[in-house]
C-alpha positions in Angstrom: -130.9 -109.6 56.1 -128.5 -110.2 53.1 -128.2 -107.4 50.5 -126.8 -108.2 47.2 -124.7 -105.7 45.3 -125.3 -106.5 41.7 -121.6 -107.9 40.1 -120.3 -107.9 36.3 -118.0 -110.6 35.5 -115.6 -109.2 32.6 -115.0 -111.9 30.0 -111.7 -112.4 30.7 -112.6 -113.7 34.6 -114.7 -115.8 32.8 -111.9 -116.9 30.8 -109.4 -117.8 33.5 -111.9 -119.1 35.3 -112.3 -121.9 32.8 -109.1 -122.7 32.3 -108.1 -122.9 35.9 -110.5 -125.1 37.1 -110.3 -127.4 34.1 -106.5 -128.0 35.2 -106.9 -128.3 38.5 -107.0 -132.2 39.4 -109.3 -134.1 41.6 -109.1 -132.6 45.1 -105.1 -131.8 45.4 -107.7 -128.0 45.3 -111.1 -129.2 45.6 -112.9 -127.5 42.2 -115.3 -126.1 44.1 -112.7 -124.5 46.6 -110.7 -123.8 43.6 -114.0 -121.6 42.4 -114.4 -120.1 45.6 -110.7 -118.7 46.3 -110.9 -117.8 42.3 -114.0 -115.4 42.6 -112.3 -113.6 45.7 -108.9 -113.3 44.2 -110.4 -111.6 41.0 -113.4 -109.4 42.4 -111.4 -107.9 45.3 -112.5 -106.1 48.4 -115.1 -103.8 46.3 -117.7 -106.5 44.9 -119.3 -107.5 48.6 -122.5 -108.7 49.6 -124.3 -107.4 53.2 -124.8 -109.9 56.0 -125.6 -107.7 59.1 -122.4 -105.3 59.8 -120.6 -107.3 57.3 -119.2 -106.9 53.5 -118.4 -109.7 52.2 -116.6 -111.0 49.3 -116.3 -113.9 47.1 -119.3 -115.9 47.0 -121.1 -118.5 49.1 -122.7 -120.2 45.8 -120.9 -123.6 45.0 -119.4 -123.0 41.4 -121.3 -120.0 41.1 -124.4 -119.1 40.1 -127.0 -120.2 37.7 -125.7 -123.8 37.2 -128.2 -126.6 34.9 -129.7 -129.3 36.3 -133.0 -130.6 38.0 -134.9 -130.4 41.3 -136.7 -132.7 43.9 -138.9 -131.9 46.2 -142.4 -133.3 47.3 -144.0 -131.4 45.8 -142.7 -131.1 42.6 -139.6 -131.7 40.2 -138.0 -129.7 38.0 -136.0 -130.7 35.0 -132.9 -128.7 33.3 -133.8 -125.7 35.2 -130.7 -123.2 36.4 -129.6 -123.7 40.1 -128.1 -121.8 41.9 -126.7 -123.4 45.5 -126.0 -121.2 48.5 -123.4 -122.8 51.1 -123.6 -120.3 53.7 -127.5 -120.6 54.3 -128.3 -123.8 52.4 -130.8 -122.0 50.5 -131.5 -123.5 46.7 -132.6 -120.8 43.8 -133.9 -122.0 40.5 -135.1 -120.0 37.6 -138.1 -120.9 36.1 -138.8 -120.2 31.9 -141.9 -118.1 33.2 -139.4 -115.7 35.6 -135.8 -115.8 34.3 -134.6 -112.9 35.7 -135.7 -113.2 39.6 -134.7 -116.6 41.0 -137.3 -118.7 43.5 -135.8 -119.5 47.0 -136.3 -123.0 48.6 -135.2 -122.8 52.2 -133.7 -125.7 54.3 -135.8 -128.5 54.4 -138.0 -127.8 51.1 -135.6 -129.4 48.8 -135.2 -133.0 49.2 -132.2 -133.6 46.5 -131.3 -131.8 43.3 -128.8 -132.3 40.5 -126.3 -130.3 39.1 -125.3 -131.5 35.7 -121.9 -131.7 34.7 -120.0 -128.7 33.3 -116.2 -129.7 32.2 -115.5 -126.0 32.1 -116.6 -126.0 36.0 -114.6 -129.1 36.4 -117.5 -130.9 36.9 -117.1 -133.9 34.2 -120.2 -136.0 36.0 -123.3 -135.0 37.5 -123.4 -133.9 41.1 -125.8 -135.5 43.4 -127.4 -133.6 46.6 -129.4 -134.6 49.4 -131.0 -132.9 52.3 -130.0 -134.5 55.6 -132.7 -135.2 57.0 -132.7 -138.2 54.6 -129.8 -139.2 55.4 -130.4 -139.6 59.4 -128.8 -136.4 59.8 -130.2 -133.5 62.1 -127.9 -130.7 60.5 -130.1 -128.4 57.9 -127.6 -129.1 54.8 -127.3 -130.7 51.8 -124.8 -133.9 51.4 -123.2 -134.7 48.1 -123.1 -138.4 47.1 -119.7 -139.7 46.2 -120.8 -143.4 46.8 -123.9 -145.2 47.0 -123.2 -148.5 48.7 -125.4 -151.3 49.3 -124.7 -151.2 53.0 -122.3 -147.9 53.5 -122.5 -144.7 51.1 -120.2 -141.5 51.5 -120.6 -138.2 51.4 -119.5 -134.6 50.7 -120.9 -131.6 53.1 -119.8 -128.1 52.2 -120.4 -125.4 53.9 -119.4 -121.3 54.1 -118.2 -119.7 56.9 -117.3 -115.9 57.4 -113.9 -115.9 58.0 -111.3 -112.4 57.9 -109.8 -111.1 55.2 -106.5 -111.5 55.7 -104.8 -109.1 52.8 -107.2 -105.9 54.7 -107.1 -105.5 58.3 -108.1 -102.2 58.1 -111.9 -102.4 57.5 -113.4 -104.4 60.6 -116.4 -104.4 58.8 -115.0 -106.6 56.0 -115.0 -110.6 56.1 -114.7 -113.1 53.2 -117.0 -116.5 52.3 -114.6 -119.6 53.2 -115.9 -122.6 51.5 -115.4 -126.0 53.7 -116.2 -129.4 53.7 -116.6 -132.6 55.9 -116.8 -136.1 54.5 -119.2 -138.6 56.0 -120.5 -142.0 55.7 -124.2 -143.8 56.1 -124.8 -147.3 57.2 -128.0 -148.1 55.9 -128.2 -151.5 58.5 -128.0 -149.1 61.5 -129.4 -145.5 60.1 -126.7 -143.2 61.4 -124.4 -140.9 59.6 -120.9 -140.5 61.2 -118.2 -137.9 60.2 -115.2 -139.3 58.6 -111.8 -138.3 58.6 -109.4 -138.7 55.6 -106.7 -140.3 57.0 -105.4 -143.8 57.7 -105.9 -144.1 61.4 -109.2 -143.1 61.3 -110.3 -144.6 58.8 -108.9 -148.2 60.3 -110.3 -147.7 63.1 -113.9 -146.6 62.0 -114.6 -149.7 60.4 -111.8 -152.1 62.4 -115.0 -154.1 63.6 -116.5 -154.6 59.8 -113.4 -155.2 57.7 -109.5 -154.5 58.2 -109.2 -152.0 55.4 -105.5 -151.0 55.9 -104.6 -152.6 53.1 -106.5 -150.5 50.4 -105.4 -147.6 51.8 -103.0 -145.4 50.1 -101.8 -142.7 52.1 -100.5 -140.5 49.3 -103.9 -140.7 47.3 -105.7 -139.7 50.3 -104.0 -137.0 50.5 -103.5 -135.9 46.6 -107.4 -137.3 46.0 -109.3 -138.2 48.8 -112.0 -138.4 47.0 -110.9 -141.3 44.7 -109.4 -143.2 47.6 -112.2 -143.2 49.8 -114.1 -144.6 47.1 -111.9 -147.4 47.2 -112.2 -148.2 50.0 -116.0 -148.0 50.3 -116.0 -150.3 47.2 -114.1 -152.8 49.4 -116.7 -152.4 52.1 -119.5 -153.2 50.6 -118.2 -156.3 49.5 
């Protein structure tokens, strides 16, 4: 059972928050790892949620809470509604105009993509594009966000929140902190599978040595300051 203990944002986190994340470049800091490691630095060791025997800090919600943007399911979409997206259980809350106040939960598997618009403040300059595995041949209960839609191979983005120790408090056992990860991986559309990917050169040659000999669109150094923006390079070059 998760408890939530209610927190008050002072304008000023607000403030830094903004202007942190809105000079923080590509992944060099992920933004939404930048959010993450923001929220725990400013709220401290007192502002914790309960997960079992745990209190823990920071937040599991990717850029935070209440973020616009629309929702798809079967059986029914919402449009410019406020989302809220939890990492750690894969849960989806939106607020509707009717209930503002008390969010509706969509548990794994009831969501089948949603949308978070962009928010340059957030630094998210374009929309954000989610889908639930299980349409993406994947057995894992988590959502996957699109980076490239290919006409044979796409690539994606899977976050996901761990409990991991506090390392400035070793005093209170009890106390643990959200740490936001991620894992890239890529779809081939002729064969159905999703495969992990890893963001280097070597693996990435070899992944795809049997389709195309991509080492030479590879650029170490943006892998590593952006890998976002290089991997979609070198998708591009895949699919054609």
């Amino acid at each position: 059972m998760i408890l939530n203990k209610k927190i008050f944002f002072p304008l000023s986190l607000l403030f830094v928050t903004t202007v942190v994340l809105g000079q923080t470049p590509g992944a060099v800091g992920d933004n939404a790892l930048n959010y993450n490691r923001l929220i725990k630095e400013k709220t401290g060791d007192g502002v914790y949620k309960l997960i079992g025997t745990y209190k823990v800090v920071g937040t599991s919600y990717l850029f935070g809470e209440k973020n616009q943007g629309n929702l798809f399911s079967k059986e029914a979409n919402a449009f410019n509604v406020f989302l809220s997206y939890n990492t750690y259980n894969q849960e989806v809350e939106f607020y509707s105009s009717s209930n503002p106040d008390k969010p509706l939960v969509k548990g794994p598997g009831t969501v089948d993509s949603f949308v978070l618009n962009r928010n340059e403040s957030l630094g998210i300059t374009n929309p954000l594009k989610f889908v639930y595995g299980t349409h993406l041949w994947s057995s894992e209960k988590a959502f996957f966000k699109e980076i490239y839609a290919g006409k044979r191979f796409s690539l994606y983005k899977r976050y996901k929140s761990d409990l991991g120790y506090v390392s400035s408090n070793y005093v209170q056992s009890e106390l643990r902190q959200f740490d936001l990860l991620f894992d890239f991986f890529y779809t081939d559309s002729e064969t159905k599978t999703i495969k992990k990917l890893k963001p280097n050169s070597s693996s990435i040659t070899k992944e795809f040595k049997t389709i195309k000999d991509v080492s030479g669109v590879i650029n170490t150094d943006e892998l590593n300051a952006n890998p976002e923006e290089a991997l979609q390079k070198i998708f591009d070059y895949l699919n054609n």
